[in-house]
C-alpha positions in Angstrom: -108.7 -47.8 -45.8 -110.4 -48.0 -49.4 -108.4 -47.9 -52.3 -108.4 -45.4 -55.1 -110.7 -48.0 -57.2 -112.7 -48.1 -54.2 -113.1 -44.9 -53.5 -114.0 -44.1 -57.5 -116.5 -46.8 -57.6 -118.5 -45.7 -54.8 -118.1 -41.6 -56.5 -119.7 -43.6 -59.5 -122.4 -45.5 -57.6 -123.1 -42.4 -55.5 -123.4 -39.9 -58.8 -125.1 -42.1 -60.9 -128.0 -39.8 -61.2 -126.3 -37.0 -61.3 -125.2 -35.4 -65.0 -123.5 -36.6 -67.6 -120.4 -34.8 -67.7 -119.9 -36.0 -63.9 -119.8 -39.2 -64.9 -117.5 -39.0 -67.7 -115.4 -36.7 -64.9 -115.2 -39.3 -62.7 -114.4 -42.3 -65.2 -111.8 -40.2 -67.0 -110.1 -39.9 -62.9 -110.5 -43.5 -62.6 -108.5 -44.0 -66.1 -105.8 -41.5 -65.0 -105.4 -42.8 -61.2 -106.0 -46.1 -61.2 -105.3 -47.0 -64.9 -108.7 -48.8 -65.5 -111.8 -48.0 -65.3 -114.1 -48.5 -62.3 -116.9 -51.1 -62.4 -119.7 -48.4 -62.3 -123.3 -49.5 -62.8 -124.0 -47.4 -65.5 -120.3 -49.0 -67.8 -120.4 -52.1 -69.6 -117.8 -54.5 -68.9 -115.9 -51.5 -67.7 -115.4 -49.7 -70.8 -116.7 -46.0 -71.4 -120.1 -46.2 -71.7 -121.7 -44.5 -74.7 -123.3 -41.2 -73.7 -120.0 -40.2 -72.4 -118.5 -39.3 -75.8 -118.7 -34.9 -76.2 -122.0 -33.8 -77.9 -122.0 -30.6 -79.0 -125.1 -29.7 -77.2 -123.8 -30.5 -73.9 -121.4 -27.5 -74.5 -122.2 -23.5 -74.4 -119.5 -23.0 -76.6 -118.4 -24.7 -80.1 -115.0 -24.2 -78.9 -115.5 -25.9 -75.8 -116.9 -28.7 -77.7 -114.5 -28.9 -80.0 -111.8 -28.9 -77.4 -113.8 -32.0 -75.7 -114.0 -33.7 -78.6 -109.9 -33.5 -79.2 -109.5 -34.2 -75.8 -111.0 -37.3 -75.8 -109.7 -38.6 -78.7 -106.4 -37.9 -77.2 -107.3 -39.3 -74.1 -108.3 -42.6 -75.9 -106.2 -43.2 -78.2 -102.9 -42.4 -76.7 -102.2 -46.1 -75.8 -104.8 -48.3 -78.2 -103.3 -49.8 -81.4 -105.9 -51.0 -83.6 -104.6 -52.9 -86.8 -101.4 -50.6 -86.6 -98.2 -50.4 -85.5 -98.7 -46.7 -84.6 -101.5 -45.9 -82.0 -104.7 -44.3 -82.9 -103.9 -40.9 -82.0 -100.8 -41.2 -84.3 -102.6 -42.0 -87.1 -105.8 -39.3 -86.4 -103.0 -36.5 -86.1 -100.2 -37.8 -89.0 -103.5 -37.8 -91.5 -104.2 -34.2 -90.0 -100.8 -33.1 -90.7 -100.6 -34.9 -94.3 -103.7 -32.9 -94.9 -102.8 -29.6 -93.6 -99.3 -29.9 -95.2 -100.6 -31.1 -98.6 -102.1 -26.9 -98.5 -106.3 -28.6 -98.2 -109.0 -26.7 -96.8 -110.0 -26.7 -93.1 -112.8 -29.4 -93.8 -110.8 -31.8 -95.4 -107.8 -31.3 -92.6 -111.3 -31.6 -89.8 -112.1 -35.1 -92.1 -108.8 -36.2 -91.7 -108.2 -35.4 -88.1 -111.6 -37.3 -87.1 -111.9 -40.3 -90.2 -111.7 -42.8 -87.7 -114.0 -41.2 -85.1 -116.9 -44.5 -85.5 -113.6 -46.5 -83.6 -113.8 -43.7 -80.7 -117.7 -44.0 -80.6 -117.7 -47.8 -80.3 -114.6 -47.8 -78.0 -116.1 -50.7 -75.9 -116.0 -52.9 -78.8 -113.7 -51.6 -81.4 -110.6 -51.6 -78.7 -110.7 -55.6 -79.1 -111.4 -55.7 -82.2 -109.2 -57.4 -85.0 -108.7 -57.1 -88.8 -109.8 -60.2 -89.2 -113.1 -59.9 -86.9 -116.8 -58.4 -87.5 -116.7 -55.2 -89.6 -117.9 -52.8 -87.3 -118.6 -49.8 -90.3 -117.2 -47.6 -88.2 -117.2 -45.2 -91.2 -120.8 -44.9 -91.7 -120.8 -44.8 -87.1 -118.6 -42.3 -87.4 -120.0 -40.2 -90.8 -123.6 -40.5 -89.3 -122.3 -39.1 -85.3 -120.5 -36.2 -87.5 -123.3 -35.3 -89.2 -125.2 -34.1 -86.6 -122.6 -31.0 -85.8 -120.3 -30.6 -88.7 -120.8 -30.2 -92.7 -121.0 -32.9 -95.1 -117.8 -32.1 -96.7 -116.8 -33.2 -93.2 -118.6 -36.2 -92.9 -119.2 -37.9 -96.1 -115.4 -38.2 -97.2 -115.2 -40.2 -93.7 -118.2 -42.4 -94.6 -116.6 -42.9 -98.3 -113.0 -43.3 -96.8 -113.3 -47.4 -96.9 -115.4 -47.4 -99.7 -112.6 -45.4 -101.3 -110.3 -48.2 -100.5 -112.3 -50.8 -102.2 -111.9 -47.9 -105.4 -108.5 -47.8 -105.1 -107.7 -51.1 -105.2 -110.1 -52.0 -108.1 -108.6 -48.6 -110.3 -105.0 -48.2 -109.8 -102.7 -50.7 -110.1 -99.9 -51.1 -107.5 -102.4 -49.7 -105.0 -103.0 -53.3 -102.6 -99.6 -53.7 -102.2 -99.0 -50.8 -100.9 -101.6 -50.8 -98.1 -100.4 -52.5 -94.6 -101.1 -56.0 -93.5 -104.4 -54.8 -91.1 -106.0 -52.5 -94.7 -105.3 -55.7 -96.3 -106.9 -57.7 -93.8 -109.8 -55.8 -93.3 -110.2 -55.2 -96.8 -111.8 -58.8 -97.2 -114.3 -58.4 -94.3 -115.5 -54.1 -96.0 -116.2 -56.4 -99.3 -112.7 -56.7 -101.5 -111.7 -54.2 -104.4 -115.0 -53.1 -106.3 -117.0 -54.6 -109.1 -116.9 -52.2 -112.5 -120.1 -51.3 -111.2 -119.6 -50.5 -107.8 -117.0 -48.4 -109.5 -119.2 -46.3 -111.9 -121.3 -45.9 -108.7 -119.1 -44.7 -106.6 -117.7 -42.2 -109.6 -121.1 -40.7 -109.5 -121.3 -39.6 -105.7 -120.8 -36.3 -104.7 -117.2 -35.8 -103.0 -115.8 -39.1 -103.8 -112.9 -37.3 -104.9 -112.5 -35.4 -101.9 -112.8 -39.6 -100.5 -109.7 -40.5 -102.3 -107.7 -37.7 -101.2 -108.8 -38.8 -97.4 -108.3 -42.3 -98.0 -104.6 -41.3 -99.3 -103.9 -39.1 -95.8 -104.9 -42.5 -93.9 -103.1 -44.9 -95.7 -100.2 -43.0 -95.2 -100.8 -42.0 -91.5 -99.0 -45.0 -90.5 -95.3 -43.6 -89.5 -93.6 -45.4 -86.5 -91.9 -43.3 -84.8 -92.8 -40.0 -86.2 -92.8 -36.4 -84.3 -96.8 -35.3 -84.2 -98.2 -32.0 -83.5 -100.9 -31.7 -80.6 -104.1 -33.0 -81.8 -105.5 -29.5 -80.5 -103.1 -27.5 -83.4 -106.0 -28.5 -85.2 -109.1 -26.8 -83.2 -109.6 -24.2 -85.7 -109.8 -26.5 -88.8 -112.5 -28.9 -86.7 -114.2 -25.7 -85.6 -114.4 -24.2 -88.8 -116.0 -27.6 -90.0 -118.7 -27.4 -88.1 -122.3 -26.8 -89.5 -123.5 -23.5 -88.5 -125.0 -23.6 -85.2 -129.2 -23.8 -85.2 -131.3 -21.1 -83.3 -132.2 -21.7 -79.8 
């Protein structure tokens, strides 16, 4: 008799012309049920393959998108630890809830919820990656993917969150021994703490405060241990971050 692999793999080969979403349907059963993912001819080394992340076109609704998107972030990060001790769904929903809590607006609690989005889109990759290994931008992956369906105050603080850090560490004294071992780490690789120029510069772009404030909701996202909320208590703040749909 086949297995449950088996069985999923040959679901894969069989639907591999059929639609996206089936796909993703069938690899998210794998991941549940078997606790890898099948070798399906359209994955790469058997990791998600990219076109299987939520657009918001696929989707009738923005809430049905939106709810996707969550999803999948939950889905994914649930077990992955990056540079962290706390898993990537920790930290997406503790920088939500340090957002929310700190009374800031829906786009800047969206912006915190999904900062670290560019690691979800280049989930082959970034799931092995190190502190210490290539710098994969995954704030300008992540800033540029946003900006296709939500506003700029949603996805620029998200492409000036490590840029920000670089700020930080440059401007206020204390700051670099307060980050954890990984933002150290990486820190090298994303260019050090900035030049007085690189400073001036980055004073002069539009939202870089907004930046800072995100960059403060990540570095403290880091709690071990800590109760989170559902990443889907924060549906409406992502929704309402959304650009304003275009006319069929």
């Amino acid at each position: 008799m086949l297995q449950g692999s088996e069985l999923v793999s040959i679901s894969c080969i069989l639907n591999h012309s059929l639609s996206v979403s089936f796909e993703t349907v069938v690899c998210k059963i794998s991941l549940t049920k078997v606790g890898r993912f099948p070798k399906c001819p359209f994955l790469l080394d058997g990791f998600y393959p990219p076109m299987s992340f939520p657009k918001r076109t696929d989707f009738q609704t923005d809430s049905a998108f939106v709810e996707a998107l969550l999803s999948e972030i939950e889905t994914l990060g649930r077990d992955w630890h990056y540079d962290e001790a706390v898993t990537q769904l920790e930290h997406a929903v503790q920088a939500a809830m340090l957002a929310r809590d700190a009374g800031e607006p829906d786009h800047v609690v969206a912006a915190a919820a999904l900062h670290d989005v560019g690691h979800f889109l280049m989930y082959g990759k970034a799931r092995h990656d190190s502190p210490d290994g290539d710098d994969l931008k995954h704030e300008v992956v992540g800033a540029n993917w946003l900006r296709k369906s939500f506003r700029d105050e949603v996805s620029e603080p998200v492409r000036l969150h490590v840029p920000a850090k670089r700020y930080l560490c440059a401007t206020r004294p204390g700051y670099w021994e307060g980050l954890s071992e990984g933002s150290k780490i990486s820190l090298k690789k994303q260019g050090g703490p900035m030049t007085e120029t690189e400073c001036s510069r980055f004073e002069e772009l539009s939202g870089y405060q907004e930046a800072i404030k995100l960059r403060e909701f990540d570095d403290q996202a880091k709690i071990v241990g800590l109760a989170i909320d559902s990443i889907h208590s924060f549906n409406i703040a992502v929704l309402n971050g959304l650009r304003a749909a275009t006319p069929a």
